[in-house]
C-alpha positions in Angstrom: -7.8 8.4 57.9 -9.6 9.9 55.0 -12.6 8.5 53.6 -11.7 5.6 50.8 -13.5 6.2 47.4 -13.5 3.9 44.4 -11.7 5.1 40.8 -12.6 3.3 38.0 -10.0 5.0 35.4 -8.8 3.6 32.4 -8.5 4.6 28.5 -11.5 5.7 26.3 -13.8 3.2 24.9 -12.8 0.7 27.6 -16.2 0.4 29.5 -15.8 2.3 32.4 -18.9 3.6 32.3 -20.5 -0.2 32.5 -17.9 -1.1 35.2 -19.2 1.5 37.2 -22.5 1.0 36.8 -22.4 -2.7 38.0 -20.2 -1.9 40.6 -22.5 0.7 42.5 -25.3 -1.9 41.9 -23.8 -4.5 44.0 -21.9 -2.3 46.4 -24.5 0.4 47.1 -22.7 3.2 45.5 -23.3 6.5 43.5 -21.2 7.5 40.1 -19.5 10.7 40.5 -17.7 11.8 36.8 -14.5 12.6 36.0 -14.7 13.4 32.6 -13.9 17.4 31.8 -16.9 16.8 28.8 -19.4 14.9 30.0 -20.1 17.8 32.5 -21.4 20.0 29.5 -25.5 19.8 29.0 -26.3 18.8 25.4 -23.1 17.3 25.0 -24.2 13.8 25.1 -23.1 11.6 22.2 -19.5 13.0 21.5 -18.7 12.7 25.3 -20.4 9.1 25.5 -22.6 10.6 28.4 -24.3 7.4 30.0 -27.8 7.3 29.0 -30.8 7.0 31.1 -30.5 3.6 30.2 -26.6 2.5 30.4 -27.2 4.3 34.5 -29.9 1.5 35.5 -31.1 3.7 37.9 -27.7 4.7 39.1 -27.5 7.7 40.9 -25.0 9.9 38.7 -23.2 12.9 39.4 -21.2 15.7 37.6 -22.6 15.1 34.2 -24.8 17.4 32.5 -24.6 20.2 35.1 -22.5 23.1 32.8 -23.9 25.6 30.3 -20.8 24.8 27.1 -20.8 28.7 26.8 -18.9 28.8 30.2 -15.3 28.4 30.9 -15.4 25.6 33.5 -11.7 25.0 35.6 -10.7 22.2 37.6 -10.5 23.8 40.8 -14.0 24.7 40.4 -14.6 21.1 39.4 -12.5 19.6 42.3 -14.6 21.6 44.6 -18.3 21.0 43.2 -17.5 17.1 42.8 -16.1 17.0 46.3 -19.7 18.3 47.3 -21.3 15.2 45.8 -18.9 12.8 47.0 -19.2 14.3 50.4 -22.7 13.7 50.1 -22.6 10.6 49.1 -20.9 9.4 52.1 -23.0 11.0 54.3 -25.8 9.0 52.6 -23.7 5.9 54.0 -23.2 4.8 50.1 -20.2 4.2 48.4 -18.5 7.4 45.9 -17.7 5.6 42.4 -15.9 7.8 40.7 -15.6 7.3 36.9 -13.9 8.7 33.9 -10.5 9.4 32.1 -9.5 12.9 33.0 -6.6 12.2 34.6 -6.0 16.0 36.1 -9.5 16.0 37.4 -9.7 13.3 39.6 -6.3 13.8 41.0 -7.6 17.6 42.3 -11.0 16.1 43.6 -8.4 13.1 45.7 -6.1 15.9 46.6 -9.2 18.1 47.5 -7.0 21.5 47.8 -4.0 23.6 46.3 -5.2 26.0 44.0 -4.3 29.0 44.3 -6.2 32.2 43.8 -7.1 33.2 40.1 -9.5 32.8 37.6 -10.6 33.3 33.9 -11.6 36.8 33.2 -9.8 38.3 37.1 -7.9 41.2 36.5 -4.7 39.9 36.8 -5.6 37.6 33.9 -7.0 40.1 32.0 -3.8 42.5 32.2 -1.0 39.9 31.8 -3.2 38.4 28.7 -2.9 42.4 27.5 1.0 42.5 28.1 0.9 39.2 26.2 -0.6 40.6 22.7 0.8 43.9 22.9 4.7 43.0 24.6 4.9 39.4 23.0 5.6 36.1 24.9 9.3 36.3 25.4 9.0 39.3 27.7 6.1 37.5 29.9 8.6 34.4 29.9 11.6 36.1 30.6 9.6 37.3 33.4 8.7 34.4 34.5 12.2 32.9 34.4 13.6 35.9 36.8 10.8 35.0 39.9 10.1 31.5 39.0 13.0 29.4 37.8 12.0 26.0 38.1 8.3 26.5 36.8 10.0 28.5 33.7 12.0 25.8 33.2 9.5 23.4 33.1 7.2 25.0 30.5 7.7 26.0 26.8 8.1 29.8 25.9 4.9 29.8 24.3 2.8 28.0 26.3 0.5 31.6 26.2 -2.0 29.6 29.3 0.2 28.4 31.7 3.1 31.0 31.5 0.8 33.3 32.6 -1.1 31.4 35.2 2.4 30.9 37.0 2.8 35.0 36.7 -0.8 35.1 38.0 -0.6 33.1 40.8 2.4 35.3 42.0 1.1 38.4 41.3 -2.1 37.4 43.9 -0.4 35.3 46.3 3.6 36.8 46.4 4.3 32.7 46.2 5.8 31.1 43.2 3.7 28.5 41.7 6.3 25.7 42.2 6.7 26.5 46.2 2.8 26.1 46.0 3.1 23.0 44.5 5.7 22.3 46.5 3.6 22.8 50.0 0.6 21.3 49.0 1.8 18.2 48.2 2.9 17.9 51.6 -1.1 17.9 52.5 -2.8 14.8 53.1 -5.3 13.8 50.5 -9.3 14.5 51.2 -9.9 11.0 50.4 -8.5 7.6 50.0 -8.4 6.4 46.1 -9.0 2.5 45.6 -8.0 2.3 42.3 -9.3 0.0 39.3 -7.9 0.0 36.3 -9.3 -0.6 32.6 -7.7 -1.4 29.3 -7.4 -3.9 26.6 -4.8 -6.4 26.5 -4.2 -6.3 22.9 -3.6 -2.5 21.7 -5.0 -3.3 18.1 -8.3 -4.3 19.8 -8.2 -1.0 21.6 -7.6 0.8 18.4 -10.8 -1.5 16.8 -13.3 -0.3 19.9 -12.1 3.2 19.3 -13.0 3.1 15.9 -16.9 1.4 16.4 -17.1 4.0 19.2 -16.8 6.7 16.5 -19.0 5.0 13.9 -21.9 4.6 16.6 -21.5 8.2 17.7 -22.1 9.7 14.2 -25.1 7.1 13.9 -26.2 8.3 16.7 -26.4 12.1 15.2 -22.9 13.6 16.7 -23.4 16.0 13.7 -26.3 17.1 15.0 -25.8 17.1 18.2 -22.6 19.7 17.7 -25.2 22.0 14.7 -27.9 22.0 17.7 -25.1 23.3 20.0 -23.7 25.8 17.3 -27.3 27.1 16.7 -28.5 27.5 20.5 -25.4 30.3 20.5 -22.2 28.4 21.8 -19.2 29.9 20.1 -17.0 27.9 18.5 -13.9 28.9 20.5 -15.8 27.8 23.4 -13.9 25.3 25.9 -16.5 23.0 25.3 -16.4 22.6 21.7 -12.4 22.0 21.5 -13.4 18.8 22.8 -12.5 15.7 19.9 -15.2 15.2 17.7 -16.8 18.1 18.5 -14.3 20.7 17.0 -13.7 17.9 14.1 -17.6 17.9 13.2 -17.3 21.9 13.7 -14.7 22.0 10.6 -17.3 20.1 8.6 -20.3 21.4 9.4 -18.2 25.1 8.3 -16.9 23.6 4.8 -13.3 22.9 5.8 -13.3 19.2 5.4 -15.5 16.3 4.2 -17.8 14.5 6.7 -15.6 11.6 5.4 -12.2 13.2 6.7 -13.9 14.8 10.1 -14.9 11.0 11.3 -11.0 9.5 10.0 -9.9 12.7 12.4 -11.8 12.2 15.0 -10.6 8.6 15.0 -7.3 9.0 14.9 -7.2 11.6 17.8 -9.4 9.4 19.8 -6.6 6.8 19.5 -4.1 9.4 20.6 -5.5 10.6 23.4 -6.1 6.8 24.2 -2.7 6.4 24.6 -2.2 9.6 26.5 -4.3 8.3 28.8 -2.4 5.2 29.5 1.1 6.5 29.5 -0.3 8.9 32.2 -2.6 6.4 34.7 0.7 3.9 34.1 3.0 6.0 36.0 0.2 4.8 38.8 1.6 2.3 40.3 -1.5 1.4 42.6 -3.7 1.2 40.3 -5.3 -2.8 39.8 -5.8 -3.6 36.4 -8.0 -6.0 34.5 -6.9 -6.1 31.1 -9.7 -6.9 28.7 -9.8 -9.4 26.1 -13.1 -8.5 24.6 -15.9 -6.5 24.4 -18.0 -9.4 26.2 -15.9 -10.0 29.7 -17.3 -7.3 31.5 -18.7 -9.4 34.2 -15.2 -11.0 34.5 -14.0 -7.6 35.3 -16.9 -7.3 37.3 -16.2 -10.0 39.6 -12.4 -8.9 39.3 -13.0 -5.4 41.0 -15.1 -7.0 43.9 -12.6 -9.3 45.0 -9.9 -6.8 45.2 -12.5 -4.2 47.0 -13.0 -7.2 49.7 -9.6 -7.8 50.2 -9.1 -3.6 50.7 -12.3 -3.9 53.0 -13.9 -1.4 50.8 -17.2 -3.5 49.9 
């Protein structure tokens, strides 16, 4: 059997940072992140990075480890996180693993099936060429003629993953729905125990969300993304499409009012909120505590631990 691992997943703003914390305190565990931000350095207050302090001594992992200028992927995440966790086991301690990017932790459970092909390869580079100079619709039609099912499955110009599915052929002669096909017929590297987060009442959601905003710009988001701007990360870095960041961005270059960048940044914040629901939802293991308040954290607390007993995980 593979190794069990804790997820604490849930929506933004919903204290799965604290959770996680407390957890690994009484259980004797380590925090591995799976938040496709927080691993940037000097991205600390738009990704809510936890803080020396919020980590209580907490050993923490994946956060702070990539320069923004680079192009980070999740198969290269998947396989650097699966180091740590690894690790962590072999330290006899417990992997918590923590954060709301849903495609991230799903490759570091799944622990393989990515096939060959990366940002700036050849074949990239040459089917992003045909792309500018041919247009999409040939790429696509392309696409359609090997690949059927993944054609059908994706819009004509979606410019990223048309060509990843073309890439992924061109290097490995497979289409990229047989590959998915065959690797979900892999076991998983580990076994997820998962706990879920989220406030009962959606308009309390929506309130957190907002104060989460308001304390990040207290806490200088602004200039936190100017620092980042003037150490030389270019704006159409990865890194800086992130929300908040390429909302303060617009500001900090005239297009909008501080004013209207925060009000954007809130309202995305709440839709990727409920992105992140409607996708852990179709989850049907996951054990949720659904909040009431900002103040029952040890009620979730004490939640988690039980159902960890009962799965003979503590």
């Amino acid at each position: 059997m593979p190794p069990k691992v804790v997820c604490i997943v849930g929506p933004t703003g919903c204290g799965k940072t604290g959770l996680g914390v407390a957890l690994a305190e009484r259980l004797g565990g380590e925090v591995v992140s799976c938040d496709s931000m927080q691993l940037y350095r000097g991205m600390v207050i738009g990704t809510a990075a936890p803080t020396e302090a919020e980590r209580r001594d907490v050993p923490h992992h994946m956060v702070g480890v990539i320069d923004p200028r680079e192009d980070y992927s999740v198969a290269r995440y998947a396989a650097d996180a699966a180091e740590c966790v690894d690790a962590i086991l072999a330290r006899g301690r417990l992997p918590i693993l923590v954060g709301g990017t849903g495609l991230y932790l799903d490759a570091l459970l799944r622990g393989h099936g990515y096939a060959p092909g990366t940002t700036g390869g050849e074949t990239r580079r040459l089917l992003e060429r045909r792309w500018d100079n041919e247009g999409g619709e040939a790429l696509f039609a392309e696409l359609r003629s090997i690949d059927p099912e993944s054609a059908a499955a994706l819009h004509p110009n979606d410019k990223k993953r048309v060509i990843r599915a073309l890439e992924v052929y061109r290097e490995t002669g497979k289409a990229m729905s047989r590959h998915n096909a065959d690797t979900r017929l892999v076991p998983p590297r580990y076994e997820p125990v998962y706990l879920g987060l989220a406030y009962a009442d959606r308009e309390e959601m929506k309130r957190i969300i907002d104060l989460r905003v308001d304390r990040m710009v207290a806490q200088g988001l602004f200039d936190e993304v100017r620092a980042l701007v003037e150490s030389g990360v270019p704006r159409t870095a990865t890194a800086m499409q992130a929300i908040g960041y390429k909302e303060c961005l617009g500001c900090l270059s005239g297009e909008c009012t501080q004013d209207e960048a925060v009000a954007e940044i809130k309202l995305r914040s709440r839709q990727y909120a409920k992105r992140q629901l409607t996708w852990l939802r179709r989850n049907k293991d996951i054990h949720w505590f659904y909040r009431k308040n900002s103040r029952d954290l040890p009620a979730a607390l004490q939640f988690s631990t039980e159902i960890l007993t009962n799965l003979g995980v503590s």
